[in-house]
NUTI-870439 format. One line per field, with one value per residue (C-alpha): residue number from 1; z, y, x. Coordinates in nm, 4 decimals. Layout:
N
i: [NUM | ...]
pz: [Z | ...]
py: [Y | ...]
px: [X | ...]
//
This chain:
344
i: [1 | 2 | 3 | 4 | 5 | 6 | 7 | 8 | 9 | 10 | 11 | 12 | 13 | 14 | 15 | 16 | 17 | 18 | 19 | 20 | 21 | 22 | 23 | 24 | 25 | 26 | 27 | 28 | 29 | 30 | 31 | 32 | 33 | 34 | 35 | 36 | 37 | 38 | 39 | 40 | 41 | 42 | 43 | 44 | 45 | 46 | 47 | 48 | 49 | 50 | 51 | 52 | 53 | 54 | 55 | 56 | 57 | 58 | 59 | 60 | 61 | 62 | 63 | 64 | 65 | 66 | 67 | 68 | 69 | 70 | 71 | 72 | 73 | 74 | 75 | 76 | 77 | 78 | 79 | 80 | 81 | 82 | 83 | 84 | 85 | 86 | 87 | 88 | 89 | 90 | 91 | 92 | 93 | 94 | 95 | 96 | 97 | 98 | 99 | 100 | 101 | 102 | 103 | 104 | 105 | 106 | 107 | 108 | 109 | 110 | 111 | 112 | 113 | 114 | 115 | 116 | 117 | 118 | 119 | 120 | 121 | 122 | 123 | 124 | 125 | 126 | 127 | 128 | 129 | 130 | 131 | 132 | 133 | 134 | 135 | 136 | 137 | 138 | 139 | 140 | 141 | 142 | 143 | 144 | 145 | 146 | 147 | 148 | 149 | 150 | 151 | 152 | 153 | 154 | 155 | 156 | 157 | 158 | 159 | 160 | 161 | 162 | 163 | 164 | 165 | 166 | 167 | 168 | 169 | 170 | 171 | 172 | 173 | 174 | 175 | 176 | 177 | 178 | 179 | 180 | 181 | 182 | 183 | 184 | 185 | 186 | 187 | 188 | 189 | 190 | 191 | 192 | 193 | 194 | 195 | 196 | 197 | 198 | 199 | 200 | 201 | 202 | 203 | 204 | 205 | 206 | 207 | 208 | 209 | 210 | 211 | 212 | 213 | 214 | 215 | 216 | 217 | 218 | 219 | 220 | 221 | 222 | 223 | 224 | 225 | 226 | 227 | 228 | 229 | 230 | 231 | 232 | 233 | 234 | 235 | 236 | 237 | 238 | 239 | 240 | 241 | 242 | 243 | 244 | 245 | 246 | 247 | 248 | 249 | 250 | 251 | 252 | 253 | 254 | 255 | 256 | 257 | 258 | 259 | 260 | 261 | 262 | 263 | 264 | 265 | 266 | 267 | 268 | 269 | 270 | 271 | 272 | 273 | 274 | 275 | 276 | 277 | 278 | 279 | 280 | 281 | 282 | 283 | 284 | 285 | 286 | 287 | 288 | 289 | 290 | 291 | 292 | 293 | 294 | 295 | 296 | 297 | 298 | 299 | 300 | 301 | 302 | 303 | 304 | 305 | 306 | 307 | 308 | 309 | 310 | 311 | 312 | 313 | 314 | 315 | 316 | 317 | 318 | 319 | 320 | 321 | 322 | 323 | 324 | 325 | 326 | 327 | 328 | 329 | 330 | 331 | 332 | 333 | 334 | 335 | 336 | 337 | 338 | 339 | 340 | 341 | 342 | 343 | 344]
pz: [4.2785 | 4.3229 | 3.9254 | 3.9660 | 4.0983 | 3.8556 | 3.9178 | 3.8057 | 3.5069 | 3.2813 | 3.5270 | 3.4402 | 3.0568 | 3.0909 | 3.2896 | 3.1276 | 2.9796 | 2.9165 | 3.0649 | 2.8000 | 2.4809 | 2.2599 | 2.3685 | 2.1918 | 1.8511 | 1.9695 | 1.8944 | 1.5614 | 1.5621 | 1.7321 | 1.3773 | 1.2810 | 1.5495 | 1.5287 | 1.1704 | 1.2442 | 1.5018 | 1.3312 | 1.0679 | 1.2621 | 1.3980 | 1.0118 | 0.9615 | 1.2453 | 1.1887 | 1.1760 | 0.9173 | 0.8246 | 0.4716 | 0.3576 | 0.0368 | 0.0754 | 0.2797 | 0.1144 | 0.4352 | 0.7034 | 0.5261 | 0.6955 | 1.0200 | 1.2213 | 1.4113 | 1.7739 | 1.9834 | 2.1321 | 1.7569 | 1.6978 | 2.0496 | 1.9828 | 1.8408 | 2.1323 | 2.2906 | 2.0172 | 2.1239 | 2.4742 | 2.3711 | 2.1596 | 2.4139 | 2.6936 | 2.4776 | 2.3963 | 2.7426 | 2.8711 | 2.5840 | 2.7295 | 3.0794 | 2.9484 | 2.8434 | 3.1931 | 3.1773 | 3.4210 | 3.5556 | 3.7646 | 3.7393 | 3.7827 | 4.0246 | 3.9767 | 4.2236 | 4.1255 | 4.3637 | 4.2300 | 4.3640 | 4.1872 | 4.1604 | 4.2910 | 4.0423 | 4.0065 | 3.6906 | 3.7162 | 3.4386 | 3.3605 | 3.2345 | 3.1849 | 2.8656 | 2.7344 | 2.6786 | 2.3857 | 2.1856 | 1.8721 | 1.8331 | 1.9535 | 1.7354 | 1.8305 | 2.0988 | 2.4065 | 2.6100 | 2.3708 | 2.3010 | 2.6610 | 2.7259 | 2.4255 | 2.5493 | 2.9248 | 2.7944 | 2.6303 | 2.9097 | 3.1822 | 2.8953 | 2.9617 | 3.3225 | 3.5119 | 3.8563 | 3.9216 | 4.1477 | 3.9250 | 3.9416 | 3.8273 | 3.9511 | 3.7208 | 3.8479 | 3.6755 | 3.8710 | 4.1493 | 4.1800 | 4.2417 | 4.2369 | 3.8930 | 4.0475 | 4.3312 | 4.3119 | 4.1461 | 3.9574 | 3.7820 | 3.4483 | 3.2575 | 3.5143 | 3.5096 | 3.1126 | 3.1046 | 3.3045 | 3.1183 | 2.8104 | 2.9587 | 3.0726 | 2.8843 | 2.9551 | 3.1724 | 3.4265 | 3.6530 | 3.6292 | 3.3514 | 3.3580 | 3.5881 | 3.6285 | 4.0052 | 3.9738 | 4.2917 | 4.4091 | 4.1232 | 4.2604 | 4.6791 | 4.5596 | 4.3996 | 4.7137 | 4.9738 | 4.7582 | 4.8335 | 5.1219 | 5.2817 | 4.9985 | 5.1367 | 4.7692 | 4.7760 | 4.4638 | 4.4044 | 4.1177 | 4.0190 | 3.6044 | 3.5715 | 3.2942 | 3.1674 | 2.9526 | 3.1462 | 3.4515 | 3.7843 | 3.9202 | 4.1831 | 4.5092 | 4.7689 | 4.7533 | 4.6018 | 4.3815 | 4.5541 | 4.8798 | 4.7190 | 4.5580 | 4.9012 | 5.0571 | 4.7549 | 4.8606 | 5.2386 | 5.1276 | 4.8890 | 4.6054 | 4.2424 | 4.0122 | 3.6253 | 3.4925 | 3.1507 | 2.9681 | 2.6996 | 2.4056 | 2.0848 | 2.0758 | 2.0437 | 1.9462 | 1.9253 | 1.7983 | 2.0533 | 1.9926 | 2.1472 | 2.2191 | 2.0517 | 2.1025 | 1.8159 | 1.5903 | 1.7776 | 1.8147 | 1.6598 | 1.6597 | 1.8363 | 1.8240 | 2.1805 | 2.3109 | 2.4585 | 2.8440 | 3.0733 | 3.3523 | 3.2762 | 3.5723 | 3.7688 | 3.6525 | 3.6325 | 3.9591 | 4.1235 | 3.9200 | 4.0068 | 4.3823 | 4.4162 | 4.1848 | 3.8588 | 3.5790 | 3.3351 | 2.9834 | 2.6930 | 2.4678 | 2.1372 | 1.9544 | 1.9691 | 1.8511 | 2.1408 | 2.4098 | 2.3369 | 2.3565 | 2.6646 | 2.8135 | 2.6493 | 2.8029 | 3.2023 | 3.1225 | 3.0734 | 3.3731 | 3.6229 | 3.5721 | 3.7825 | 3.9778 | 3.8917 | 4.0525 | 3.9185 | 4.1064 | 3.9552 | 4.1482 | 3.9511 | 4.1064 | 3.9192 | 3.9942 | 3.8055 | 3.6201 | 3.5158 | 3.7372 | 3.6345 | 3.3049 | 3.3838 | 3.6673 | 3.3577 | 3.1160 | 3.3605 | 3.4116 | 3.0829 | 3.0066 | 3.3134 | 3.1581 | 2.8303 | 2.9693 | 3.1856 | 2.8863 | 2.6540 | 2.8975 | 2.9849 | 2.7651 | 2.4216 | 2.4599 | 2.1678 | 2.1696 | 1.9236]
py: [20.1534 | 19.8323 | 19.7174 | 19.5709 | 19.9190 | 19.9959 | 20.3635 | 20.3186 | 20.1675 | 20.5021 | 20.5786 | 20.2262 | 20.2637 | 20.6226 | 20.5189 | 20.2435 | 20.1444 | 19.8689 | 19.9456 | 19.6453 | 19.7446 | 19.6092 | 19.2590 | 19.2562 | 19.2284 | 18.8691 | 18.9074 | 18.8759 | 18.5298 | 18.4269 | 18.3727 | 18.1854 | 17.9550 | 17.9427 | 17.8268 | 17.5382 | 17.3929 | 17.3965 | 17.2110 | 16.9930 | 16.8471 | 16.8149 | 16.6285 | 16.3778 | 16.3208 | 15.9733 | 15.8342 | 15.5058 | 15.3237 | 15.2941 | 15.1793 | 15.4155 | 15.7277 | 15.8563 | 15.7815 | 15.9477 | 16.2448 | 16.3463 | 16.2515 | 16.5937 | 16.6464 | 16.6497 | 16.9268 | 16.7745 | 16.7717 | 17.1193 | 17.2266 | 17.0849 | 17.4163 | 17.5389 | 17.3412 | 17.5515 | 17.8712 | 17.8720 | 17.7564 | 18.0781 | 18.3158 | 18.1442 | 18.2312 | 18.6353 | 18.6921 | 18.5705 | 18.7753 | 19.1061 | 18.9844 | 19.0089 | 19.3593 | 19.4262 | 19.6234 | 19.8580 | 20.0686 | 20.4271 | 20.7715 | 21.0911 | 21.3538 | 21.6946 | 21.9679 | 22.3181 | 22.5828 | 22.9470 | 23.2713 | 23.5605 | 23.9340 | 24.1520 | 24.4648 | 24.7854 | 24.9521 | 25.3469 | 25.5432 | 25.8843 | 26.0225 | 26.3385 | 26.5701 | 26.5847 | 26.2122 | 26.2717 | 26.4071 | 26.2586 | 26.1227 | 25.7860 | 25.6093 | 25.7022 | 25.8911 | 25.8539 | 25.6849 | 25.4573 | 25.3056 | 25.2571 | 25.1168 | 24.8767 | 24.7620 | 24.6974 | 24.4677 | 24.3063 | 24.2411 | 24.1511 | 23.8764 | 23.7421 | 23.7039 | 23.4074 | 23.3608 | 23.7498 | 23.9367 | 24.3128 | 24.5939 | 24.9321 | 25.2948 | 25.6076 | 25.9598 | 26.3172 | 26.5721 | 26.3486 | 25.9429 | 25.6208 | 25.2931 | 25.1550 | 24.8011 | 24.6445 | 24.3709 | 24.0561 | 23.7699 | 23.7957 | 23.9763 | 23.9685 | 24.2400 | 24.4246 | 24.4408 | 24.5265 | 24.8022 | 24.9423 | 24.8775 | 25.1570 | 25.3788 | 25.7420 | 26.0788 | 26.2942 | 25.9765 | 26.1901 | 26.5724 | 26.5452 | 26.9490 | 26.8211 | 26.5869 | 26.4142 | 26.1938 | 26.1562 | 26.0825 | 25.8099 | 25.6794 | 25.7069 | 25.5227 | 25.2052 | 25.1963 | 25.1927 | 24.9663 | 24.7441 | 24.7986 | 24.5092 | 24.2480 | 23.8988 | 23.8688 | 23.8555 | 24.0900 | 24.3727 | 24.6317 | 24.9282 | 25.0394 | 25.4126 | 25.5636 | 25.9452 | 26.1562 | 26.5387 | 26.6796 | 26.6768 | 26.9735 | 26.8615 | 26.9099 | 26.7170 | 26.3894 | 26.4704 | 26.2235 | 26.1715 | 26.1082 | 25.8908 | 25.6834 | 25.7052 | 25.5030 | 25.2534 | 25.1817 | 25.1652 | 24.8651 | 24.7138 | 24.7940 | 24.8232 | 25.0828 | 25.1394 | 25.4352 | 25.5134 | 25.8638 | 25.8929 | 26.1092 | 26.2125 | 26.4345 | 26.7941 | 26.8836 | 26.7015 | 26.7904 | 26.7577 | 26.8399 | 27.1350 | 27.2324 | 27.5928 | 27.6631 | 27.7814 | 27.6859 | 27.2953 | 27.0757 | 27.2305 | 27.0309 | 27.2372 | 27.1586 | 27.1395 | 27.1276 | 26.7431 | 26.8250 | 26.4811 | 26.5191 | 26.2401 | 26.3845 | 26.2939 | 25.9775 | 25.8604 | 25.9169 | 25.7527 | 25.4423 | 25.4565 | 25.4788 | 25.1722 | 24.9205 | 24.9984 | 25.1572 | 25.4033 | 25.4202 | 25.6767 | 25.5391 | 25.7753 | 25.5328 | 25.2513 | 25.0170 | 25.1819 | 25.1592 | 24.8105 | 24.6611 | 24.8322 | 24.6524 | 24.3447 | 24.3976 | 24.4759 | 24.1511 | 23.9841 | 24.1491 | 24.0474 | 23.6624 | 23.4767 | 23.1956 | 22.8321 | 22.5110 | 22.1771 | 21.8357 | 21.5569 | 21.2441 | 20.8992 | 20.5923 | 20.2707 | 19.9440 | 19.6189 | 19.3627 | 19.1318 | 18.8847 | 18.9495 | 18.8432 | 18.5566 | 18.4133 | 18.4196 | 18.2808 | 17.9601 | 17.9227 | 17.8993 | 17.6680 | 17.4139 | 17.4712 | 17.3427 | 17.0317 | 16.9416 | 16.9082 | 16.7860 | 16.4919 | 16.4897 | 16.5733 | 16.6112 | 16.2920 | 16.1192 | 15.7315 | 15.5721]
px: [6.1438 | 5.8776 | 5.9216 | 5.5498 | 5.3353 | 5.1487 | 5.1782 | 5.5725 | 5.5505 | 5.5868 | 5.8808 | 6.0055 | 5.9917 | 6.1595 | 6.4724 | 6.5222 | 6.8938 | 7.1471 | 7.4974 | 7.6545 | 7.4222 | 7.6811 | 7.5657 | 7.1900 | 7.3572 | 7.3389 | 6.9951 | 7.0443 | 7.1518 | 6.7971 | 6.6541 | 6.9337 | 6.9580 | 6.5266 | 6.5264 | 6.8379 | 6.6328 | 6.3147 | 6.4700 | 6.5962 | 6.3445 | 6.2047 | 6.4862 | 6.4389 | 6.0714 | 5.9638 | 5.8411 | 5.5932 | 5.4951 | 5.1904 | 5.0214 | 4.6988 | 4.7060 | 4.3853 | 4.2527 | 4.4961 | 4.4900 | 4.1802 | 4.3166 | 4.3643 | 4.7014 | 4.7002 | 4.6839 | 5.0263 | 5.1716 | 5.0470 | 5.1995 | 5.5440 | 5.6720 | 5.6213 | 5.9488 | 6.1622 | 6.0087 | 6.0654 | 6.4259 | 6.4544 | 6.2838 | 6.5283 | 6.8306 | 6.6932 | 6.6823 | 7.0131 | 7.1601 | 6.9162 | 7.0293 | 7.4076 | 7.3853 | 7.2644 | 6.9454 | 6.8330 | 6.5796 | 6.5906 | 6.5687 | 6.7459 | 6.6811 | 6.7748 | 6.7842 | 6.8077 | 6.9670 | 6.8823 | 7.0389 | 6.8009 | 6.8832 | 6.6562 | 6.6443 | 6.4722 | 6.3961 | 6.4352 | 6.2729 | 6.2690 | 5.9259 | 5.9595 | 5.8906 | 6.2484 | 6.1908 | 5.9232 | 6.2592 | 6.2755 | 6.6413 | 6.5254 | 6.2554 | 5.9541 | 6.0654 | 6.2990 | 6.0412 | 5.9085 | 6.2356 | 6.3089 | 5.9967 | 6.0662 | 6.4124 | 6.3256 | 6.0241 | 6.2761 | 6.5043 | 6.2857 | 6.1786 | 6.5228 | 6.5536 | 6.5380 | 6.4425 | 6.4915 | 6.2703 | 6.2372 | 6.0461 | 5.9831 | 6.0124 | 5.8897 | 6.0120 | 5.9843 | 5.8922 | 5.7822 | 5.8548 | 5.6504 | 5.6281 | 5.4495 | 5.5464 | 5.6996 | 5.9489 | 5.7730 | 5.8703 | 5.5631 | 5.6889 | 5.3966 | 5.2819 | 5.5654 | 5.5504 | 5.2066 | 5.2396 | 5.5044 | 5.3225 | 5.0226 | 5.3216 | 5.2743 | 5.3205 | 5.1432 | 5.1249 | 5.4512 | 5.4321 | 5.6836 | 5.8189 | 6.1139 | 6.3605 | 6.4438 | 6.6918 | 6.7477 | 6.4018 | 6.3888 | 6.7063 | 6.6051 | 6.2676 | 6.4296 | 6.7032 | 6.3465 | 6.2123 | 6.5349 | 6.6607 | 6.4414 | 6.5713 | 6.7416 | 6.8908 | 7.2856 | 7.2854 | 7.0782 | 7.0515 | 6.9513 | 6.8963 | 6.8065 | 6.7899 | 6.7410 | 6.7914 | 6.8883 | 6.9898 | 6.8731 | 6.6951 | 6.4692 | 6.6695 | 6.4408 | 6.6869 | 7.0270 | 7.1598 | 7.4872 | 7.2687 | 7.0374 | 7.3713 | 7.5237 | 7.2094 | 7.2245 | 7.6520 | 7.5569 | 7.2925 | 7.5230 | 7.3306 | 7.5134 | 7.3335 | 7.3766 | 7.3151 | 7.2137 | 7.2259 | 6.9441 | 7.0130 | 7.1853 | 7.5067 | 7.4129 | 7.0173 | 6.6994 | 6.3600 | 6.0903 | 5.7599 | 5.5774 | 5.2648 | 5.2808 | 4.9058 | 4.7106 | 4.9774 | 4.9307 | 5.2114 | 5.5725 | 5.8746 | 6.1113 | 6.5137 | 6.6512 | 7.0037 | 7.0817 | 7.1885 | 7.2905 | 7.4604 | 7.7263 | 7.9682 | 7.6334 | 7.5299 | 7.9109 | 7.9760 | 7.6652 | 7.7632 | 8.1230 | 8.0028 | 7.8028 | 8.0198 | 7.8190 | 7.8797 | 7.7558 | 7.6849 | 7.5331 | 7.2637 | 7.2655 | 7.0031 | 6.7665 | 7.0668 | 7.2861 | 7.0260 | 6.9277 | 7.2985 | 7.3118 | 7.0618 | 7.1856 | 7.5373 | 7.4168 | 7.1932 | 7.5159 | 7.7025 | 7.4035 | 7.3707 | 7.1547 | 7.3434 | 7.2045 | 7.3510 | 7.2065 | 7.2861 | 7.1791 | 7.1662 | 7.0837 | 6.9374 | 6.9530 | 6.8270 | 6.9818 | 6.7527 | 7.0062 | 6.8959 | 6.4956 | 6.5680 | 6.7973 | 6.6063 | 6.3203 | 6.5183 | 6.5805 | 6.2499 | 6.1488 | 6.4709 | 6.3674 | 6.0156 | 6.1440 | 6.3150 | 5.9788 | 5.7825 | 6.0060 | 6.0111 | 5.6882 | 5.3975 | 5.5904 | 5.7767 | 5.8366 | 5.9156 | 6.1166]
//
C-alpha cells in the first residue's frame, strides 16, 4: 500500500493500529515537559536597567522574538512522535475470502382440497405457505425452489437464489391453481428429483409436505423416492394434519359453504419410508406450532457450509514517524544556531 495515493488514504485511516499502544501514555508527559521548558527559558531571559521605559514600551517585538517558541515546539512535536514511533504504528488491511458450499432444495407442496381443513390456522395451506416463507428467509447462499402437485404437478419456480421470487409466488399460491380433487405424491416427488437431477451442489434436498394419501398412480412414490436415492438426494417428508377429524369446508350448493368433519388419512408408512430411503427423515405436523419447528429443525439439519480465511497485510511506520521526528530535531538544532541565536 503507497501511504501517499490519494485514493488510499480512507484505507489508511481504517487499518490503522499500534502493535505497543501501551507506549502513548507517554503522551501525557508532553505538557509537562512543554510547560518546564517554556519556563525555562522565562527564567533565563536577559534582562537590562533602565530609568524610563515609557519609551520602549511601544517598541514591537521581532518577528525572530515572536518565532522563538517555535524552537520549543518542534522540540515537543520531535518528542510525540518518537513516543508514536515506539508504540509502532501501522497501516494494512485484511482480506477475507469466503468459500460457500449451498444446498440446492426443492420445496414440495401439496395443494389439494383436503388442505383447506381447518385444524391448522387458517387452513392447512395457509400455514404451510406461512412457514416455508419463513424458512427460505433464513437461508444463505442456497439455491431453492418450489414444486405444487394435487392432482397433477408443476413447477411454480425453478431453483433460484432469488427468494423474494420464490416468496412472492407462494404468497399468490391458492386453490384451484392444481386440480386439487387428488393427491400425487409421487408426481410432486418425481418433479422436484427432475428438477435436480442436473444440480452440481454436493447436497441436495427435498421438503414435501401433505396432508393424505397418494392415489394418483402415474409415478409411484417408492419409484419417485427410488430416483431421488440413485441422485443422492435426501428428502423430508412432512405429514399435515390433526389426530382423528377435521372440519373442512364444503361447497354444499344451495345451502353454500358447510363445514364438514372429515377423517385425517396420511400415509405415514408412505411418507416414512421414502424418507428413510434417501437419508431423510419424516415428521407429523398436528399444528401451526408443530409445523413451524419442523421447519425450524430441517433448517438446522441442512446448514450451509461457510469457510472464511482471512489474510492481514500490515505495513510498519515506525520508521515514518522517527525518520520525522529527526528531522524536526536536526531542524531544531539548525535554527537554534542559526537564526534564533542569542548572544550573551
Amino acid at each position: 500500500m503507497t501511504l501517499f495515493q490519494p485514493q488510499n488514504w480512507i484505507a489508511f485511516i481504517r487499518g490503522f493500529r499500534f502493535a505497543s499502544p501501551s507506549y502513548l501514555l507517554l503522551l501525557f508527559l508532553i505538557p509537562i515537559f512543554a510547560a518546564a521548558a517554556i519556563g525555562q527559558r522565562r527564567r533565563k531571559a536577559a534582562a537590562i536597567k533602565y530609568s524610563d521605559i515609557k519609551h520602549m514600551k511601544k517598541i514591537a517585538p521581532s518577528l525572530r522574538v515572536r518565532l522563538r517558541p517555535l524552537l520549543t515546539l518542534l522540540r515537543m512535536a520531535a518528542l510525540s512522535l518518537l513516543i508514536i514511533a515506539m508504540a509502532r504504528p501501522q497501516s494494512g488491511w485484511t482480506e477475507r475470502n469466503i468459500k460457500t458450499e449451498g444446498i440446492d432444495i426443492m420445496m414440495a407442496l401439496d395443494c389439494s382440497y383436503s388442505m383447506k381443513a381447518m385444524d391448522f390456522e387458517p387452513n392447512r395451506l395457509e400455514a404451510a405457505k406461512k412457514v416455508i416463507a419463513e424458512f427460505v428467509t433464513g437461508r444463505v447462499s442456497d439455491q431453492i425452489g418450489c414444486v405444487l402437485f394435487g392432482t397433477t404437478a408443476f413447477t411454480l419456480c425453478p431453483l433460484t437464489l432469488d427468494y423474494g421470487v420464490i416468496k412472492g409466488f407462494l404468497q399468490n399460491v391458492e386453490f384451484g391453481i392444481v386440480d386439487g380433487n387428488r393427491t400425487a405424491i409421487g408426481l410432486g416427488l418425481a418433479t422436484c428429483v427432475n428438477k435436480l437431477k442436473d444440480s452440481k451442489a454436493k447436497s441436495k434436498v427435498i421438503i414435501l409436505a401433505t396432508d393424505g394419501e397418494n392415489n394418483v398412480w402415474d409415478i409411484a412414490p417408492n419409484k419417485a423416492a427410488e430416483a431421488a436415492k440413485a441422485l443422492g438426494i435426501r428428502v423430508y417428508t412432512i405429514g399435515v394434519g390433526t389426530i382423528g377429524r377435521a372440519m373442512v369446508p364444503m361447497d354444499r350448493g344451495v345451502f353454500g359453504i358447510v363445514n364438514v368433519p372429515m377423517e385425517v388419512r396420511i400415509d405415514e408408512a408412505s411418507l416414512t419410508e421414502i424418507a428413510k430411503m434417501t437419508g431423510g427423515r419424516y415428521y407429523r405436523a398436528t399444528d401451526n406450532k408443530k409445523l413451524k419447528a419442523i421447519y425450524e429443525e430441517i433448517d438446522r439439519l441442512e446448514k450451509t457450509k461457510i469457510e472464511f480465511v482471512e489474510h492481514q497485510n500490515y505495513d510498519e511506520l515506525m520508521g515514518l514517524f522517527g525518520w520525522t521526528a529527526f528531522l524536526l530535531i536536526l531542524m531544531e538544532i539548525l535554527l537554534a544556531g542559526t537564526y534564533f541565536l542569542k548572544l550573551p
